[in-house]
C-alpha positions as CSV (number, residue, x, y, z in Angstrom):
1,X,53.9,59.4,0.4
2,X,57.7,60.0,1.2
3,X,59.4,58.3,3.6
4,X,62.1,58.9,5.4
5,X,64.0,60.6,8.7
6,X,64.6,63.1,10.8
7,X,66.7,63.9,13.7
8,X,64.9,63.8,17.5
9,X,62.0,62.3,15.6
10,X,60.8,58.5,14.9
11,X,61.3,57.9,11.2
12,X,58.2,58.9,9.6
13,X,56.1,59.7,6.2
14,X,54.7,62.3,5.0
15,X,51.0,62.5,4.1
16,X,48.9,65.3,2.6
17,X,45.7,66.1,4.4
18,X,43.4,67.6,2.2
19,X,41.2,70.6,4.3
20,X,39.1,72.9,2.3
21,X,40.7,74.3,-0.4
22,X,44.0,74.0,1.6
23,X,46.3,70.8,2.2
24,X,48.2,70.3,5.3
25,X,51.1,68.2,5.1
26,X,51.4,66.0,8.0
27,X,55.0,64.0,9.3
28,X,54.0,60.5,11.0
29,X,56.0,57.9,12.4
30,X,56.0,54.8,10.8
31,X,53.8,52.2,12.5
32,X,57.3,49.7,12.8
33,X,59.1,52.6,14.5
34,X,56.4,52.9,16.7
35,X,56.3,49.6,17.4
36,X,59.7,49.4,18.3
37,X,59.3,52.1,20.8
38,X,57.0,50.0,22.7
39,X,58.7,47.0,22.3
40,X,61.7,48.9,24.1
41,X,60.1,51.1,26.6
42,X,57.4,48.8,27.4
43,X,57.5,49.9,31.4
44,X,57.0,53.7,29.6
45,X,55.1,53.5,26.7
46,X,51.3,52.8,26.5
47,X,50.5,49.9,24.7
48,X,49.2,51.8,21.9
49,X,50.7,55.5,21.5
50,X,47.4,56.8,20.2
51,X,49.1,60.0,19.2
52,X,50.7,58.4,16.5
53,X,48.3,58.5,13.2
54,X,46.0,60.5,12.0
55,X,42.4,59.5,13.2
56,X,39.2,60.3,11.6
57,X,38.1,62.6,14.2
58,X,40.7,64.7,14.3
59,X,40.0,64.9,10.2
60,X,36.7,65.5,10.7
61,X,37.4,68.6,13.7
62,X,40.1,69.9,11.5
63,X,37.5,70.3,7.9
64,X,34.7,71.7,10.9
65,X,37.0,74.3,12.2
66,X,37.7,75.4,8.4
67,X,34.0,75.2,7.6
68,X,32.9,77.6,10.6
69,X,36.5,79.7,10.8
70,X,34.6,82.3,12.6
71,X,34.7,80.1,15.4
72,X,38.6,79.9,16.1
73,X,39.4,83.6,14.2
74,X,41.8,85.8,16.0
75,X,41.0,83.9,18.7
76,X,43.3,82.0,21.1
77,X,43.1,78.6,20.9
78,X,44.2,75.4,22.9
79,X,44.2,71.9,22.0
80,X,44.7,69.1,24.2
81,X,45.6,65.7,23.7
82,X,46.8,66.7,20.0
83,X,48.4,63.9,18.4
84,X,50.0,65.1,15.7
85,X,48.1,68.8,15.5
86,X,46.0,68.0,12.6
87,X,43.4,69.9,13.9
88,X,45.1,72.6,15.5
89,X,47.2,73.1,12.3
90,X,43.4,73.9,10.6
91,X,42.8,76.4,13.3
92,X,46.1,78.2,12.8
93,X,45.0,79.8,9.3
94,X,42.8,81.6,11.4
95,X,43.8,82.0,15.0
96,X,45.4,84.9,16.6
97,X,47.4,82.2,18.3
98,X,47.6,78.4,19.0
99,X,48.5,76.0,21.7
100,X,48.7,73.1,20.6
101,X,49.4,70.3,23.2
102,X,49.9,66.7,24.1
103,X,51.1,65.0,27.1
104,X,54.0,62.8,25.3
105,X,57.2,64.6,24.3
106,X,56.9,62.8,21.6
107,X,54.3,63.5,20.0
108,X,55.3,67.6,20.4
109,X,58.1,67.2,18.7
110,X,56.1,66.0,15.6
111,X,54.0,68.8,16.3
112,X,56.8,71.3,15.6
113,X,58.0,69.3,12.9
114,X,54.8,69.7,11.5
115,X,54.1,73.3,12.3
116,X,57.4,74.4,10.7
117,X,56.8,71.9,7.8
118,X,53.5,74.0,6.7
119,X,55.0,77.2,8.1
120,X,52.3,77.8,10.8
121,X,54.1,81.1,13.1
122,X,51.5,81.5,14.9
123,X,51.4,77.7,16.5
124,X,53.3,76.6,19.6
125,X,53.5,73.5,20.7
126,X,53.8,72.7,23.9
127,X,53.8,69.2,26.4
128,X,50.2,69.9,28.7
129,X,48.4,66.9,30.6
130,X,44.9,67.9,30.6
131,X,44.9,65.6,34.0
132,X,47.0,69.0,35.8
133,X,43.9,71.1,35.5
134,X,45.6,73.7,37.1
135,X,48.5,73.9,35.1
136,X,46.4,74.4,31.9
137,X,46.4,78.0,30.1
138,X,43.7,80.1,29.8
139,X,41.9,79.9,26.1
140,X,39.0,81.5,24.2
141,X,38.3,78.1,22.0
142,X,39.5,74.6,23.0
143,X,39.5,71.8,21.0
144,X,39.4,68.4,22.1
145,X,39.8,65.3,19.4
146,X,39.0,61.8,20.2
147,X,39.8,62.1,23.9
148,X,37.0,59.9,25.7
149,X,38.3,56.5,24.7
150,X,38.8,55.5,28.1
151,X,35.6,55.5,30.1
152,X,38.1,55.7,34.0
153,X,39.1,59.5,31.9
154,X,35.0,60.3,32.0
155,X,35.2,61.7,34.8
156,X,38.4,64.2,34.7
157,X,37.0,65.3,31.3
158,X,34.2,66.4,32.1
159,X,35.7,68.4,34.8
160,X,38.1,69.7,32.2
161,X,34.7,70.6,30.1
162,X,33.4,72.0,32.8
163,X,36.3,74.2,34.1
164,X,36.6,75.9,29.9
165,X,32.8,76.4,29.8
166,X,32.7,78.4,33.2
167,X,35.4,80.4,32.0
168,X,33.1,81.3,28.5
169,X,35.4,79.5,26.4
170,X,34.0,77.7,22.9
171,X,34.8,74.5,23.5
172,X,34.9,72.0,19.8
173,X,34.9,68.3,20.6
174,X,35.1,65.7,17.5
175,X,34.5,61.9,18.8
176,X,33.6,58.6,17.0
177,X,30.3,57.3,17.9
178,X,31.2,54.5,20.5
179,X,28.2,52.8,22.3
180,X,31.1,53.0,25.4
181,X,30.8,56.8,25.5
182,X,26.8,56.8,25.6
183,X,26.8,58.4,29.0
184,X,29.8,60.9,28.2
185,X,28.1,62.3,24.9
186,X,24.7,62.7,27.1
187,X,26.3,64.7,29.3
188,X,28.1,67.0,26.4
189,X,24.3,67.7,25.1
190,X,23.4,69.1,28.7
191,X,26.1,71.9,27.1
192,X,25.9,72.0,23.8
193,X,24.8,74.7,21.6
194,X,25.1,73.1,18.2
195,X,25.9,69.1,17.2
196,X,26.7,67.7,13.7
197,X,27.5,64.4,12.3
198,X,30.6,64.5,9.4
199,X,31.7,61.4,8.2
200,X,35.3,60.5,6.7
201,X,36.7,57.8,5.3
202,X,39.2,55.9,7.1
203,X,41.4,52.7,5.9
204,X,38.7,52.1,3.1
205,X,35.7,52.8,5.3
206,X,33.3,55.7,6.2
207,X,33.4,56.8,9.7
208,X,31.0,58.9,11.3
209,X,32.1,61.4,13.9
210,X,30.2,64.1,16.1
211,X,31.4,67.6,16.3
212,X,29.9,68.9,19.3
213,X,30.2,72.4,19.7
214,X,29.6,73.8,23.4
């Protein structure tokens, strides 16, 4: 891994995320100058920016989206609550066009960094609050990567699911297996048209993850 920085950006590595036959190379900010955002904006900040690594889900949505490309080609895609694009940068070898999303600044600006850094033209990244329903694009497939962490967000989510799937979209939702979102997976299976487990190995460990597509 190479470290080092970047203007506009937090300093930040570079890792290589292996998908397929293909790796995407990924810029993310060092966890001490993350820290030290916090530590500064503290009234601004979340206490963790979860936007800031690369978490097994969104490893796990990105190698599911290159297993079943069919899914996302020439199609327009959205992704919401992005992170750092991992899996929207998957989608992108085969999309029409991408959205790709988050609601910190932040965390777009990595997103560019990391669209130009693997050359992706046909991803934009954009800052979208999937809390402003209304303000959210249209989209054939959306992806959604380790959103329900907070079970208060339940609610608005499945909304959110609910609005995409009226509208006919495919929607691709990759989520740990946490005994907290019992109730919200349930409710995903009332839509779902096809569920599987992958699981990827994260800081040493192997972590299971459901790819529910609906």
């Amino acid at each position: 891994m190479h470290f080092c920085h970047m203007p506009d950006l937090l300093p930040f590595y570079t890792c290589v995320q292996t998908i397929g036959q293909r790796d995407i190379h990924l810029q993310v900010p060092t966890p001490s100058a993350v820290a030290a955002v916090v530590r500064t904006n503290y009234h601004e900040s979340p206490a963790n920016p979860y936007w800031a690594q690369v978490w097994p889900a969104a490893r796990a949505l990105a190698r599911y989206i290159d297993e079943h490309s069919t899914l996302v080609r020439d199609k327009i895609v959205l992704e919401l609550g992005a992170g750092l694009g991992l899996p929207s940068l998957a989608a992108a070898a085969y999309a029409k066009a991408v959205c790709c999303s988050d609601a910190d600044p932040r965390a777009v600006a990595f997103i560019r960094a990391n669209a130009d850094l693997n050359k992706c033209r046909t991803l934009e990244a954009c800052v979208l609050d999937w809390n402003q329903l209304h303000q959210l694009p249209a989209a054939d497939v959306l992806l959604l990567s380790d959103v329900n962490y907070d079970p208060t967000d339940f609610p608005r989510l499945l909304e959110l699911i609910h609005h995409y799937h009226k509208q006919g979209s495919c929607i691709l939702l990759a989520t740990p297996q946490r005994l907290l979102a019992k109730s919200f997976a349930a409710e995903l299976l009332l839509l779902c048209q096809e569920a599987e487990e992958l699981m990827v190995e994260h800081a040493g460990k192997g972590v299971w993850i459901n790819i529910y597509h609906l």
